[in-house]
Each structure stands twice: as C-alpha cells, then as structure tokens.
C-alpha positions as CSV (number, residue, x, y, z in Angstrom):
1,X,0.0,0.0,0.0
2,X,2.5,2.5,0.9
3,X,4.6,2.2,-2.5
4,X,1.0,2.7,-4.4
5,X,0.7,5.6,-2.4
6,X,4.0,7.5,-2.9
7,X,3.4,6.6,-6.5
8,X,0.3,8.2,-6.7
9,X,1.7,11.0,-5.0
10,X,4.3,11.6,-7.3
11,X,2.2,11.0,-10.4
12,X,-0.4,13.9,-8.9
13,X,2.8,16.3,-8.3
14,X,4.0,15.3,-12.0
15,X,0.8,16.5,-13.3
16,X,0.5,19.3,-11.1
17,X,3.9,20.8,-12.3
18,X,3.4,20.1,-16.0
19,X,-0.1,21.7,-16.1
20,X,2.0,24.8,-14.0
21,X,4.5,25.1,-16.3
22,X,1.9,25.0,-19.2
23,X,-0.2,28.1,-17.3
24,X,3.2,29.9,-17.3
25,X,4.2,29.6,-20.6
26,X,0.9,30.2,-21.6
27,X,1.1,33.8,-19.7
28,X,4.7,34.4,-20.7
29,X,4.0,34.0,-24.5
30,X,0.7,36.4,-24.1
31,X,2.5,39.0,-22.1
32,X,5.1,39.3,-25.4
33,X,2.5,39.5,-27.7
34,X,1.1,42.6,-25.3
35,X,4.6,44.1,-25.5
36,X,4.5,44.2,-29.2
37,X,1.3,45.1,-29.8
38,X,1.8,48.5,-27.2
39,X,4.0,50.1,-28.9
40,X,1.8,50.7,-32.6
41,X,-1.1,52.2,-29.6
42,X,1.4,54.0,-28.2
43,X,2.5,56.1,-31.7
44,X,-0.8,56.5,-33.0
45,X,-1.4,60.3,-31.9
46,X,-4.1,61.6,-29.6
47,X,-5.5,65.5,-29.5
48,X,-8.7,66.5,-27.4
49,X,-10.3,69.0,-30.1
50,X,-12.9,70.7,-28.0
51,X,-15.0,69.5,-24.9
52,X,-18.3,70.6,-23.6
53,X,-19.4,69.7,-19.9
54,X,-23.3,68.8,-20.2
55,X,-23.7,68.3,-16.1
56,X,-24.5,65.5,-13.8
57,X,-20.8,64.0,-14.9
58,X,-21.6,64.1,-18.9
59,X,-19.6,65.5,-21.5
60,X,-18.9,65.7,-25.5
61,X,-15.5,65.7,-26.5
62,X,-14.4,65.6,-30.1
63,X,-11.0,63.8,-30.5
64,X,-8.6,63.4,-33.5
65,X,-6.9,59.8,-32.8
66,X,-5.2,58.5,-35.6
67,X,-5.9,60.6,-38.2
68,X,-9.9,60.2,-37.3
69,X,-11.7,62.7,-35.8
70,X,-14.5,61.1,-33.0
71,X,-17.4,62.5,-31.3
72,X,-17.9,60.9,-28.1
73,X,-19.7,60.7,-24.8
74,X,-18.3,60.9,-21.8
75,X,-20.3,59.9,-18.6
76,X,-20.2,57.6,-15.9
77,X,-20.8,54.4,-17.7
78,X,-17.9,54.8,-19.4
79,X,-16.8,56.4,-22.8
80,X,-19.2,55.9,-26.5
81,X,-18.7,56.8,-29.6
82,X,-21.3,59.0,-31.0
83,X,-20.0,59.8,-34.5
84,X,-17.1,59.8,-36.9
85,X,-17.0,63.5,-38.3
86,X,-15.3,64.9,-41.2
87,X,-12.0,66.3,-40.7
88,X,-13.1,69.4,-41.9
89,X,-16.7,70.2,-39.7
C-alpha cells in the first residue's frame, strides 16, 4: 500500500507541475504578444479637439486619434462613440 501511495503522490505532483509550467508559458507568450502590440497604440497620436461639460458628470468631446476625428460621450458608464465627423466640420 505504501509504495502505491508514494506513486500516486508523485504522479499527482507530476501532473501538477506540467499543467503549472503549461499556465506559465501560456502567460509568458501572451505577455510578449502585449509588449508588441503596445507600442503601434502607443505612436498612434491623440488631440482632445474641444470638450463641452453637459452636467451630472456628462460631456462631449471631439477627439482626433489616428488621423480620425471622433465624437464621443463621456459619462459615468464609461466612454461611446457617438460619430465619426469629417475632418473638416
């Protein structure tokens, strides 16, 4: 009994630490893919055009990001895109 035990043991722990090394892999390779992904975000430029408060913690901004110029709300529930305008309005 006690050598099936130990064996189970160790067959557990041998699982244990493959699946472990699996999750950490796993978490390495997507934190690389992160890393080069960041850095095209980070070039593309950002300008806050204009920006009208509307009360109770609303707002409009317009925004040029990427060579796109963006309506958008701003409120509590988070950030929405209300329209793409012309460069030119």
């Amino acid at each position: 009994m006690g050598t099936e035990t130990i064996s189970a043991a160790a067959s557990t722990i041998a699982t244990l630490l493959i699946l472990l090394g699996c999750l950490a892999a796993g978490a390495f390779l997507l934190r690389r893919l992160r890393a080069r992904a960041a850095p095209a975000a980070a070039n593309m430029p950002l300008a806050i055009l204009a920006a009208r408060a509307l009360g109770g913690q609303q707002s409009l901004v317009i925004a040029q990001a990427g060579g796109q110029v963006l309506l958008l709300g701003v409120g509590r529930g988070g950030i929405a895109l209300l329209s793409r305008l012309d460069a030119d309005e």
